[in-house]
C-alpha positions as YAML, in Angstrom:
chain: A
units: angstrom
residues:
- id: 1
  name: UNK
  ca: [0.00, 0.00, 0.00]
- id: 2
  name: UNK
  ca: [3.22, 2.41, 1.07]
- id: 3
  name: UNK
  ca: [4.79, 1.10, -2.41]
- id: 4
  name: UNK
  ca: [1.66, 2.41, -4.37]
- id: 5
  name: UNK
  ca: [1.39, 5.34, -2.63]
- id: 6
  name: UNK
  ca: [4.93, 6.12, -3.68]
- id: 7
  name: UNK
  ca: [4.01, 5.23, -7.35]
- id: 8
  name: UNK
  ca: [0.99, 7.74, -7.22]
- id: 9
  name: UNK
  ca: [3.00, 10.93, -6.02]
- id: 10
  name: UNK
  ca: [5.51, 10.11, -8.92]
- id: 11
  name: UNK
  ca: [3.06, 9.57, -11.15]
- id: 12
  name: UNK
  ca: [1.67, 13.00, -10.49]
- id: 13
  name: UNK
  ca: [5.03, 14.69, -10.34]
- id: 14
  name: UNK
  ca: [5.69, 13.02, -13.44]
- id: 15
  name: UNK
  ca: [2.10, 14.00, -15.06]
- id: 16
  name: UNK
  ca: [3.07, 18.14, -13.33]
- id: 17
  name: UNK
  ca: [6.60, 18.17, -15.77]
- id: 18
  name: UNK
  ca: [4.66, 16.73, -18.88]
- id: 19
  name: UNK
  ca: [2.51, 19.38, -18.54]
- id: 20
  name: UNK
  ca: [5.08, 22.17, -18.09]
- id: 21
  name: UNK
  ca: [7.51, 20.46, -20.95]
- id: 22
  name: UNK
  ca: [4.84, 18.87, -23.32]
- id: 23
  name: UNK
  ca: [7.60, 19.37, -26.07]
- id: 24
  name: UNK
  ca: [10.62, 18.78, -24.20]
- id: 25
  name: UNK
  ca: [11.66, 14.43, -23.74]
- id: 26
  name: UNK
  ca: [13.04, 13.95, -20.77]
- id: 27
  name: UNK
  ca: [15.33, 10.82, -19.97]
- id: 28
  name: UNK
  ca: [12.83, 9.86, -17.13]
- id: 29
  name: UNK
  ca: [11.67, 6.00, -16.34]
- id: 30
  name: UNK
  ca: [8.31, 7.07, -15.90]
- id: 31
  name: UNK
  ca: [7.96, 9.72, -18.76]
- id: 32
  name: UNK
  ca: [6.69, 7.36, -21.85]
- id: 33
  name: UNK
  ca: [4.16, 6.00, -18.90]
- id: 34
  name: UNK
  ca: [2.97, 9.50, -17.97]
- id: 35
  name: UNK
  ca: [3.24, 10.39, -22.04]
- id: 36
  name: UNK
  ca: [0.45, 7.95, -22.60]
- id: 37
  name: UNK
  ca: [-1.80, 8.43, -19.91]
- id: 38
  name: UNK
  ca: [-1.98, 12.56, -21.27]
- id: 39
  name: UNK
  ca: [-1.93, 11.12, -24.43]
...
């Protein structure tokens, strides 16, 4: 539950920087994941 949690608030920092750099890739793990779910 702690582990998904953590996932969440990533997600959603994640989700914050595609919206401030739609146009700008970033070498970030979760970035293709967040990509897709604004997508």
């Amino acid at each position: 539950m702690r582990l998904l949690s953590m996932i969440l608030l990533m997600f959603n920092i994640h989700s914050a920087l595609a919206n401030e750099l739609l146009l700008r890739p970033l070498p970030a793990g979760g970035w293709s994941i967040t990509q897709g779910a604004v997508d």
